[in-house]
Phi, psi and omega in degrees: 000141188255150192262147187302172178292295157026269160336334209235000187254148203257330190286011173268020163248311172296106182322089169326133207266322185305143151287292203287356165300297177331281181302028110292330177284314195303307169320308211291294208295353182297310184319308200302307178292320192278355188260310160329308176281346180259005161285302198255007155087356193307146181224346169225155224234110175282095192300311205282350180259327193301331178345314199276346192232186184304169296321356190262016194199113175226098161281015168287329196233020172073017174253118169260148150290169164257175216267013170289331189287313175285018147274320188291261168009286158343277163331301208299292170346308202282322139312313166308330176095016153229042173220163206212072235273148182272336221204105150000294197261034170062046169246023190202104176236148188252144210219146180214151179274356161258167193265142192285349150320306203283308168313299176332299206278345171273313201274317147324303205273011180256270170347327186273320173292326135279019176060036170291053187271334189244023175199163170309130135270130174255164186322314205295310164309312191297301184288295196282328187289151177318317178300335178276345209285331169238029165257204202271339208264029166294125293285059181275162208265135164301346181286276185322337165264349162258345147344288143333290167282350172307312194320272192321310181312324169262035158238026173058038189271301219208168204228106184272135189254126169262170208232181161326286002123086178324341170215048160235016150321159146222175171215226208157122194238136184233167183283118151233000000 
């Protein structure tokens, strides 16, 4: 991945004191962060260890975020609809460059188109599966596709059974 000019600038690691500075710096870095994850296939974000590395640490120019400011980033992502704190006290965030709506809605609109109404798909069939191989969700991380379908289950799309396993999850998709 080539890193934006940005990146390279040192006050885009520090919080701006400006409000309408800040909420520019916070977009950039959301854009920055979903494009970085949808370069590394990455869905999660370990705030006290990732701090330290790319994308939130560029040791060319001696910058790290800190890690209150890449929780505030985080928050925002997580408004926004592409994120997902795994935990309370907000040390794990699960992050997809589509918004888990979106997901919801490709994976339903898959369903409809081949007509997964009368049996279980596990997780593991949705990312991995033969049936799958040319959609957008083929080995998107299973934490984002049951995300997704929690979604669909509370609009009455889909019914998820759980299994041992995150991708021996299954779920059962209904006509609506």
């Amino acid at each position: 991945m080539e890193w934006p000019p940005f990146y390279h600038f040192p006050p885009f690691f520090s919080v701006q004191s400006v409000k309408i500075t800040k909420d520019q710096q916070i977009s950039m870095w959301i854009n920055f962060i979903l494009d970085f994850q949808k370069y590394s296939k990455k869905n999660l974000i370990y705030i006290e260890k990732d701090v330290n590395s790319p994308p939130f640490s560029n040791p060319k120019i001696n910058r790290t975020l800190s890690v209150d400011f890449l929780r505030l980033i985080l928050d925002e992502l997580c408004t926004r609809g592409y994120g997902k704190w795994q935990d309370d006290e907000h040390t794990v965030c699960s992050t997809t460059w589509k918004t888990y709506d979106e997901w919801a809605n490709i994976l339903y609109k898959w369903a409809v188109e081949t007509s997964h109404f009368r049996g279980i798909c596990t997780i593991y069939e949705l990312h991995s599966g033969d049936e799958t191989t040319d959609t957008e969700f083929y080995n998107l991380d299973s934490s984002v596709i049951l995300i997704a379908l929690e979604i669909l289950e509370e609009q009455g799309k889909a019914k998820i059974v759980k299994g041992e396993t995150a991708d021996e999850n299954g779920v059962k998709f209904y006509e609506v």
